[in-house]
C-alpha positions, 0 to 999 in steps of 0.5 A, a space after each residue: 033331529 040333525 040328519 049327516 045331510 043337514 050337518 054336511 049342508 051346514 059345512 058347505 054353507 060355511 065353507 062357501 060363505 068363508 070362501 067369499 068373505 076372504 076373497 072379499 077381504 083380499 078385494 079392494 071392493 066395498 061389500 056392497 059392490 063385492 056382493 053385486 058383483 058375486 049375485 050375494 045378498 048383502 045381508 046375509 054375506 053379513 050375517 056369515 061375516 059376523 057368525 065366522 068371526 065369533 066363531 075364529 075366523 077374525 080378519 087378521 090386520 095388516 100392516 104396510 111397510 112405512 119408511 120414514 126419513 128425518 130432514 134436517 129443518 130448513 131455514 125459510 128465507 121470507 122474500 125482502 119486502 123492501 123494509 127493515 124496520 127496528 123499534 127501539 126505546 123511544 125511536 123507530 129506524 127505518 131502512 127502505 131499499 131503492 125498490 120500496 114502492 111510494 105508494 107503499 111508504 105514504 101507508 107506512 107513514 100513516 101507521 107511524 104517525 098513529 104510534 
């Protein structure tokens, strides 16, 4: 048998579990921190969470603004080694610069001579 007092005490519960579940979702809190926070047991913010959503309360989505702008490619310029090399039919050409390292050339030479 439900008495008026068990009926309005039922809608305070609600009202009150309402109350918390939107302001968590107004928070940038975890529940876990949320509930600490407002001396809530975890299970039962839960629990209250998932019986007002069945019931229409479901959390509405939201949607940030996103301003996206397009940027023409860019052409990426490696930095110059020092080298230019084309590969031909029978032949390789090589070009060094004036700054071509040695050191660097008697390694090329070694691969070429491995072709």
């Amino acid at each position: 048998m439900t008495t008026r007092t068990q009926g309005k005490s039922a809608q305070y519960k609600a009202a009150f579990w309402r109350y918390h579940i939107e302001n968590h979702s107004r928070s940038s809190l975890s529940q876990i921190r949320y509930c600490r926070d407002h001396a809530l047991a975890l299970s039962t913010f839960q629990h209250w969470k998932r019986k007002l959503n069945a019931d229409g309360l479901q959390e509405k989505a939201r949607f940030y603004p996103l301003t996206v702008q397009a940027t023409p490619p860019q052409q990426h310029k490696l930095p110059s080694s020092g080298l230019t090399m084309r590969v031909g039919n029978d032949e390789v050409l090589v070009e060094l610069a004036e700054e071509f390292s040695a050191r660097a050339l008697k390694k090329l030479l070694v691969v070429l001579r491995q072709l």
